[in-house]
C-alpha positions as CSV (number, residue, x, y, z in Angstrom):
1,X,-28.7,-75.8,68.3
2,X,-29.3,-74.5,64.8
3,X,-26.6,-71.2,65.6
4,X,-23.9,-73.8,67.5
5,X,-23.8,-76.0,64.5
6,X,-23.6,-73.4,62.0
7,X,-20.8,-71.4,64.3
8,X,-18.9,-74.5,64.1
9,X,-18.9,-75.4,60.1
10,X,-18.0,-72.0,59.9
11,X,-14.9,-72.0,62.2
12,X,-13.7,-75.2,60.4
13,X,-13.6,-74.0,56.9
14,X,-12.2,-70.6,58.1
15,X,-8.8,-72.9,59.2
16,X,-8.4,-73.5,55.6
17,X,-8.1,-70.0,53.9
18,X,-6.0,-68.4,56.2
19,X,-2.7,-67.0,57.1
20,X,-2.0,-66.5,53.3
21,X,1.6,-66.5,52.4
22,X,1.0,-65.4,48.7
23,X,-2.5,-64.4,47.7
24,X,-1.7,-63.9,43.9
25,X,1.2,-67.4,43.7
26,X,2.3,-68.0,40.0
27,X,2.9,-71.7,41.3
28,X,6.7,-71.9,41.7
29,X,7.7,-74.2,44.3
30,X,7.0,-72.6,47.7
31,X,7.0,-74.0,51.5
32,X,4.2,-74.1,54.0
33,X,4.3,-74.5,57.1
34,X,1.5,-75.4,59.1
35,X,-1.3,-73.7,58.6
36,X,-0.4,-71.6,55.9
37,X,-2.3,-71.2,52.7
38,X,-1.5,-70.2,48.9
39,X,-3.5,-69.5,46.1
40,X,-3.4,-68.6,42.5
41,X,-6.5,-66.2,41.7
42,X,-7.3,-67.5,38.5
43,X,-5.9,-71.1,37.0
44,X,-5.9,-71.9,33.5
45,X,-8.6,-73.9,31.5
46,X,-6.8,-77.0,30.8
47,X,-4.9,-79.8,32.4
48,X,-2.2,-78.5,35.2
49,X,-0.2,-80.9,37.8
50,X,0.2,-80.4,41.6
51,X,3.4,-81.8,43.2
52,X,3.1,-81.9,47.0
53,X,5.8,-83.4,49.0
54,X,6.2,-83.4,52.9
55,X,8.9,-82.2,53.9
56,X,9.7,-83.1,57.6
57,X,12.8,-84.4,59.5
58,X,10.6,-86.9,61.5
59,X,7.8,-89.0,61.1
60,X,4.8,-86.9,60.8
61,X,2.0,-87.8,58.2
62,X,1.2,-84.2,56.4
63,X,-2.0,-83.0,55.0
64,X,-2.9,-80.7,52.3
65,X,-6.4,-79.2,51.7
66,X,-7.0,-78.2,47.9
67,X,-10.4,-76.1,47.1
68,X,-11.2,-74.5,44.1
69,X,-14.1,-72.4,42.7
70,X,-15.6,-71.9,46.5
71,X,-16.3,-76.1,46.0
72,X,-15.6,-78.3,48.9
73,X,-12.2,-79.1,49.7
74,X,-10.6,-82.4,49.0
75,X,-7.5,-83.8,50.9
76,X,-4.4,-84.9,50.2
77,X,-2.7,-87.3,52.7
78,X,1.4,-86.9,52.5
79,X,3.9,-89.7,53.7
80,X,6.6,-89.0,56.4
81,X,10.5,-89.3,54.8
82,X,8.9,-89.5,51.2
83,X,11.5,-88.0,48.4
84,X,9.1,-88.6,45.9
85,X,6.0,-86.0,45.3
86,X,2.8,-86.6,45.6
87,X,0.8,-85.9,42.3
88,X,-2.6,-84.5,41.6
89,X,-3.5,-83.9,37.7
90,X,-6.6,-82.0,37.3
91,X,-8.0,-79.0,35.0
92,X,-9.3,-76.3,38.0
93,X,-11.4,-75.2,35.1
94,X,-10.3,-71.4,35.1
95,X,-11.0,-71.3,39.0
96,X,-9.4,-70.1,41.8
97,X,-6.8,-72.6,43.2
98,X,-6.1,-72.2,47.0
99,X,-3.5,-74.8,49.0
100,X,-3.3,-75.3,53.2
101,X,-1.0,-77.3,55.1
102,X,-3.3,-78.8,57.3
103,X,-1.3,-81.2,58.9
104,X,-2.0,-82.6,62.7
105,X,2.0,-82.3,63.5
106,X,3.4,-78.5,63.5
107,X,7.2,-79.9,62.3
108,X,5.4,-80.6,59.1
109,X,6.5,-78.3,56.2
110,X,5.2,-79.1,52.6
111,X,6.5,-78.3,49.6
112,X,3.6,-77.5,46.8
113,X,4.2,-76.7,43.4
114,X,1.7,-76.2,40.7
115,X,2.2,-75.7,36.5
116,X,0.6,-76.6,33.4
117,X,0.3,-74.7,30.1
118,X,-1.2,-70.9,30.3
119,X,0.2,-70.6,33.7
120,X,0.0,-66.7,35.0
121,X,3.3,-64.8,35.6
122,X,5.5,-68.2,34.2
123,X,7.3,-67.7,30.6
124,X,8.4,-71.3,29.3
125,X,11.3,-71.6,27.8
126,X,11.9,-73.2,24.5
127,X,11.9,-76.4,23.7
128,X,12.9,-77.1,20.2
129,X,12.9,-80.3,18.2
130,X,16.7,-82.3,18.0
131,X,20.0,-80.8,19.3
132,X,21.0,-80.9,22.9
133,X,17.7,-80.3,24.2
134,X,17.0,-78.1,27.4
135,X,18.1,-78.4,31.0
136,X,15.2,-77.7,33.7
137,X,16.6,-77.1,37.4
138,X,13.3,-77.3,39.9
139,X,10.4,-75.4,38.9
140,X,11.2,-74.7,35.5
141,X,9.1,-75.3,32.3
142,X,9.4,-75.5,28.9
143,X,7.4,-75.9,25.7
144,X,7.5,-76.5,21.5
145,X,5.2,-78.1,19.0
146,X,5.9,-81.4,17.6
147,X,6.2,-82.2,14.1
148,X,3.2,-84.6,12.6
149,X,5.1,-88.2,12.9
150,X,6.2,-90.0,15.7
151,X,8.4,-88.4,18.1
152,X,10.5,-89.4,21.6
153,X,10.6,-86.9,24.9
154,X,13.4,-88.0,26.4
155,X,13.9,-87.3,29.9
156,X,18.1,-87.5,30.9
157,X,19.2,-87.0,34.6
158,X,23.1,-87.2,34.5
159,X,22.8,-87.4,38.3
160,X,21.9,-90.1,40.9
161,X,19.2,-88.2,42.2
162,X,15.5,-88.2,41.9
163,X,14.1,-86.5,38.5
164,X,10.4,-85.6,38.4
165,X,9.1,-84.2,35.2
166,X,5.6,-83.6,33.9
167,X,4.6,-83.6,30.2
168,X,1.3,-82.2,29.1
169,X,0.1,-82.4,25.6
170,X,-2.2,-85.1,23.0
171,X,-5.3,-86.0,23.2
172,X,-7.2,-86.1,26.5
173,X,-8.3,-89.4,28.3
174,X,-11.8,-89.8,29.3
175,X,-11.5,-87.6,32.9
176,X,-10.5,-84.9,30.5
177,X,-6.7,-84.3,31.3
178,X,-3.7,-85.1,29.2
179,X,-1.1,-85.0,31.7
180,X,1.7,-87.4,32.4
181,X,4.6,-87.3,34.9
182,X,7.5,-89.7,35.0
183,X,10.0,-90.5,37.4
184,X,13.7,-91.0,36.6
185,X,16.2,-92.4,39.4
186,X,13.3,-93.7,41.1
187,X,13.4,-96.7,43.8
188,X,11.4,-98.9,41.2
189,X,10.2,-99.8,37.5
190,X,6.5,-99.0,36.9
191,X,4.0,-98.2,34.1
192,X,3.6,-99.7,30.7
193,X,5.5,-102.8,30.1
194,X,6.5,-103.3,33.6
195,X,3.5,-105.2,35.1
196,X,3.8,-102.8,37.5
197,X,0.9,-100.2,38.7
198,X,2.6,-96.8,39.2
199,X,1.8,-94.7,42.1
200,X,-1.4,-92.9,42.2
201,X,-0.6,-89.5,39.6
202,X,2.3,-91.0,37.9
203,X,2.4,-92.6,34.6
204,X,5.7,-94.6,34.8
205,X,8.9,-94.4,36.9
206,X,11.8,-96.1,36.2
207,X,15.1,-97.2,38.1
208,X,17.2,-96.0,35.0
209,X,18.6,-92.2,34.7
210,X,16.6,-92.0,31.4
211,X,13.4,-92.4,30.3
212,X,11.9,-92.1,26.3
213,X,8.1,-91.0,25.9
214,X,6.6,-92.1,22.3
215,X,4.3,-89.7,21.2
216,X,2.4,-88.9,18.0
217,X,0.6,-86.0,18.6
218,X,0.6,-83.8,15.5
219,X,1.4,-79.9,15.4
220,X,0.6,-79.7,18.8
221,X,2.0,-78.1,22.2
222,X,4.4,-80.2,24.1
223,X,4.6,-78.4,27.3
224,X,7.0,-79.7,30.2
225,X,8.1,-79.0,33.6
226,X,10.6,-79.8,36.6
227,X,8.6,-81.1,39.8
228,X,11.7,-82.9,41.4
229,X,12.6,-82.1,45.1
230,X,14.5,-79.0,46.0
231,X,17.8,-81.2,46.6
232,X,17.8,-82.9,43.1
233,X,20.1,-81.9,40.0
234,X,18.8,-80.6,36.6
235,X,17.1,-83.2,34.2
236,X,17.5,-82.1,30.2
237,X,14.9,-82.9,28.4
238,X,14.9,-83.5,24.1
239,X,12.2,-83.3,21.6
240,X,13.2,-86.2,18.5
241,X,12.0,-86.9,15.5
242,X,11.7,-90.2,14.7
């Protein structure tokens, strides 16, 4: 009984590591089908944001499995016909960070991405304080420092479609991250000052094609980066004084 037991614990983790597409993945958005995995060897040690979004034509729930540092995996349940991402903000603590699409349907591609600050293989551009600012297309990041004294990221879609853009920086809350993503052309107002819960991972989403993040945060790293679906235009993103 002991041996059948073991046997099959064995075979169901051994579902979630294979069939690698990309054993060494610098976290740029990439598809899986079902059953495929990707992994980044080593993470870095501080806050970083997942963005997983299912991708299928029908309606079939999708499932990702996330382990990291040979821990137990956790799941991540993905809605049919979603635009919007799913987020997960976590720091993977210099671990290994390996994703499988684990879901029940095989017409069930997901689309992971996964960036932070420090990321392996991934050169930021810059982001400097006034001016134009920078334009992100999907997948792209950017960083600066802020000045000591109250500044705005503003985050500026000049298209109807669906922006997505995390911001990583500050002080960290009490589950040790200091992430924050925030939807532009989304389907409804949420966050501060809306009354409105936003969904799980987000910090606000807004119905607007703009959004302005207050932040005090002294000479320190502002780091950003473009999580919006494949079929979305560029957001630009500026760095005020105010």
């Amino acid at each position: 009984m002991e041996k059948g037991t073991g046997h099959k614990q064995q075979h169901g983790y051994s579902i979630i590591n294979q069939n690698s597409v990309n054993a060494a993945w610098n976290g740029q958005p990439t598809t899986l089908q079902v059953s495929q995995n990707i992994s980044i060897p080593q993470m870095p040690n501080g806050t970083a944001i997942l963005a997983a979004t299912n991708q299928t034509t029908q309606n079939n729930q999708g499932q990702l499995s996330i382990t990291s540092g040979g821990g137990q995996p956790s799941f991540l349940n993905l809605q049919a016909n979603a635009n919007q991402p799913s987020i997960v903000i976590q720091n993977w603590n210099s671990n290994n960070l390996s994703l499988t699409n684990i879901s029940p349907n095989n017409n069930t591609p997901v689309l992971v991405q996964v960036a932070g600050p420090g990321m392996p293989g991934v050169t930021p551009l810059s982001l400097p304080i006034g001016g134009s600012g920078v334009q992100l297309t999907q997948g792209q990041v950017a960083q600066g420092n802020a000045s000591p004294q109250w500044m705005q990221l503003v985050i500026q879609s000049t298209a109807a479609t669906l922006g997505i853009i995390g911001l990583i920086g500050g002080p960290t809350d009490a589950s040790g991250n200091n992430g924050y993503v925030i939807a532009v052309n989304a389907t409804q107002n949420s966050g501060p000052n809306t009354g409105v819960t936003p969904p799980p991972g987000y910090y606000a989403t807004t119905t607007s094609n703009s959004y302005a993040y207050t932040l005090n945060w002294g000479s320190s790293l502002v780091w950003v980066g473009n999580f919006s679906p494949s079929t979305a235009q560029p957001v630009t993103i500026i760095l005020r004084a105010l």
